[in-house]
C-alpha positions as CSV (number, residue, x, y, z in Angstrom):
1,X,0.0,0.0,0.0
2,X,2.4,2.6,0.8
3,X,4.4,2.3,-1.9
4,X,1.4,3.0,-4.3
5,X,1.6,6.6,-2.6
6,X,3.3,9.3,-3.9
7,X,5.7,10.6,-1.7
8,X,4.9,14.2,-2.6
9,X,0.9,13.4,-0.9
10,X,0.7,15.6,1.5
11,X,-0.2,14.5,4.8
12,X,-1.3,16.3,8.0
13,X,0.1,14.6,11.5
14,X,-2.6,15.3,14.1
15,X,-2.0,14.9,18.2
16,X,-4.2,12.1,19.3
17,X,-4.5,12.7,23.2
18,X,-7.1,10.2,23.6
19,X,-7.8,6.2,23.0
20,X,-11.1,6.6,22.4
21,X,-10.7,9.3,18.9
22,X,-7.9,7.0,17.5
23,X,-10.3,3.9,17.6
24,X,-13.0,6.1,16.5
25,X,-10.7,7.1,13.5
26,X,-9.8,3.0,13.1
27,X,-13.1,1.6,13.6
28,X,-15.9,4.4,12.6
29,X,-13.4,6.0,9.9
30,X,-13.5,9.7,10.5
31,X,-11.7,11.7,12.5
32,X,-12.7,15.5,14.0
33,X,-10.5,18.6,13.9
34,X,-11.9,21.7,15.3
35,X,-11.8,24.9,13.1
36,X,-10.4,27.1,15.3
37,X,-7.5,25.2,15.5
38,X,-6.7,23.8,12.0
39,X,-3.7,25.3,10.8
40,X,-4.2,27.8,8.1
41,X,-3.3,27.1,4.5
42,X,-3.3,23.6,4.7
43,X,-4.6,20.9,2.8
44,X,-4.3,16.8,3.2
45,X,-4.6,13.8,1.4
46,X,-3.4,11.6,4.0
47,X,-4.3,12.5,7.9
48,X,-1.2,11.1,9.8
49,X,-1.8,10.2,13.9
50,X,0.9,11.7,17.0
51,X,0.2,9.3,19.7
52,X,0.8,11.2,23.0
53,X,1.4,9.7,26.6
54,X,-1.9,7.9,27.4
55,X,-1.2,5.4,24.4
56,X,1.5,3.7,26.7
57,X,4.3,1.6,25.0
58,X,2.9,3.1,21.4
59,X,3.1,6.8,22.8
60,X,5.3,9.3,21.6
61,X,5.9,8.5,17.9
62,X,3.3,8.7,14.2
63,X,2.8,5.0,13.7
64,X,-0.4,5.1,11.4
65,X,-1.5,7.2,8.3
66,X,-5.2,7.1,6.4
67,X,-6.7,8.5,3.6
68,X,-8.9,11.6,3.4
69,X,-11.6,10.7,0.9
70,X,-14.1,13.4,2.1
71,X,-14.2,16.2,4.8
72,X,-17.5,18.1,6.3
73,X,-18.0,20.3,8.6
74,X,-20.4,19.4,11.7
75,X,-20.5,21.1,15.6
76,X,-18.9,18.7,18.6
77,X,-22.3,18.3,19.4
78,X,-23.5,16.3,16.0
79,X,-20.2,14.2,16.1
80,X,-19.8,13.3,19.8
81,X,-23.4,13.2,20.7
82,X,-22.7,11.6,24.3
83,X,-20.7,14.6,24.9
84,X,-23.3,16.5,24.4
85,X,-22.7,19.2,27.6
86,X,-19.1,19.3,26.4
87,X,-17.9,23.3,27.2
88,X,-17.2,23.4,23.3
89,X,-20.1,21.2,21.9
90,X,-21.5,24.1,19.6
91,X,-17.6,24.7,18.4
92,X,-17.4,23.6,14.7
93,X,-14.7,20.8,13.2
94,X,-13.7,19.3,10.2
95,X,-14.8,16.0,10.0
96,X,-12.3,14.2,8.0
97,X,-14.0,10.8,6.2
98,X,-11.0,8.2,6.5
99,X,-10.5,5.3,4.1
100,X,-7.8,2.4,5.8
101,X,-5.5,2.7,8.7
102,X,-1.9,1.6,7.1
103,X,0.7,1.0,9.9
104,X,4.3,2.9,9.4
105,X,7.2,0.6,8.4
106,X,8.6,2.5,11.1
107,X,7.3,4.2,13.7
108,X,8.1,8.3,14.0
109,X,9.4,8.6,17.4
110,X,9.4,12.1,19.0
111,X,13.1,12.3,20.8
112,X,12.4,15.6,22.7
113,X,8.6,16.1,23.9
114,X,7.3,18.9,22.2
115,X,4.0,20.9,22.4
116,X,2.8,20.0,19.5
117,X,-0.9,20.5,17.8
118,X,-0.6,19.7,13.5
119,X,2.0,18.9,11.7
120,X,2.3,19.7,7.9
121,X,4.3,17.2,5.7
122,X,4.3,14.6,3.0
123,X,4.2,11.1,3.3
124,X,8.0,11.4,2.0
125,X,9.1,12.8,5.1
126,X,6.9,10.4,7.3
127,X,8.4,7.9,5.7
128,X,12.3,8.9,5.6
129,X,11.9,10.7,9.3
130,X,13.4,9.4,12.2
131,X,12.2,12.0,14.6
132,X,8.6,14.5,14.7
133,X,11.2,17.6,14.1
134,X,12.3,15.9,10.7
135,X,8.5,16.3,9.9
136,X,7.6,20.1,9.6
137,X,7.5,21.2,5.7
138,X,6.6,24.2,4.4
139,X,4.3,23.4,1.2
140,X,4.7,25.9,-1.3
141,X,1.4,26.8,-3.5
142,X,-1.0,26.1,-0.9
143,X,-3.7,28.3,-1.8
144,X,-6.6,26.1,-1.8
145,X,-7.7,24.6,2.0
146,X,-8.6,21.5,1.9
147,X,-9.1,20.8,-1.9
148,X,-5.4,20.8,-3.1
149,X,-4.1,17.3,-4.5
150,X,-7.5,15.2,-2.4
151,X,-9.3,15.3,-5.4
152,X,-7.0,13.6,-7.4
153,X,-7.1,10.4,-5.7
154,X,-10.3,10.2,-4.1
155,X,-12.7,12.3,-5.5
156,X,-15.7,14.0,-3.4
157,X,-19.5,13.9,-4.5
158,X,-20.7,17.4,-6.2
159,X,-22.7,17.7,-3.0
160,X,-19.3,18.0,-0.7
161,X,-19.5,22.5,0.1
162,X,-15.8,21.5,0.9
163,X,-14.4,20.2,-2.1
């Protein structure tokens, strides 16, 4: 699989603080990220997932990458309906529609903790990195949020407001 992926793709590494939203991501395919703050500029073919303390002998590193194929935008409240009195339930997200979870040949440890929220890059990098500071890229010609590059691989329905 991962060698049928250009290495130019551009990927986005989110920080994944809880169990539960990577197995939601896994399991129920999508994955949330809240508008406020998504970085600016950026677009992603491929969400990429920072696995932070709670994930025990997995934590610290990007061991798992999956597709975008579509992304909406919903409030907390429509995606996490059991969290319902959440302080940011009528916040809105991106709700990013995920195709398979593909493991990392390697993992992508981070050697220093760092406070770290998105990460920009390309599933080059992911792949050629041997720490999270190898990871930040600065992708020229990003004018178009969301829609740059997702299209051509997995197209979205004419309904999609995003893309």
């Amino acid at each position: 699989m991962l060698d049928d992926i250009d290495p130019a793709a551009r990927a986005l590494v989110c920080v994944v603080t809880r169990p539960l939203d990577l197995e939601q991501a896994r399991v129920a395919g999508w994955y949330r990220v809240p508008v406020k703050r998504a970085p600016r500029g950026m677009a992603a073919e491929y969400l990429a997932f920072y696995q932070t303390a709670v994930f025990g002998s997995e934590r610290w590193a990007v061991r798992y990458i999956a597709p975008v194929l579509r992304v909406a935008l919903a409030t907390r409240r429509e995606l996490l309906p059991a969290e319902a009195d959440h302080p940011r339930a009528a916040e809105r997200y991106y709700r990013f529609e995920l195709g398979g979870f593909v493991a990392l040949p390697l993992p992508v440890p981070a050697r220093r903790l760092r406070r770290v929220s998105f990460i920009p890059t390309t599933i080059g990098q992911l792949l050629r990195a041997r720490d999270v500071a190898e990871l930040w890229h600065t992708l020229e010609g990003d004018s178009d949020v969301w829609g740059a590059g997702v299209g051509r691989r997995h197209p979205a329905p004419a309904a999609d407001p995003l893309y």
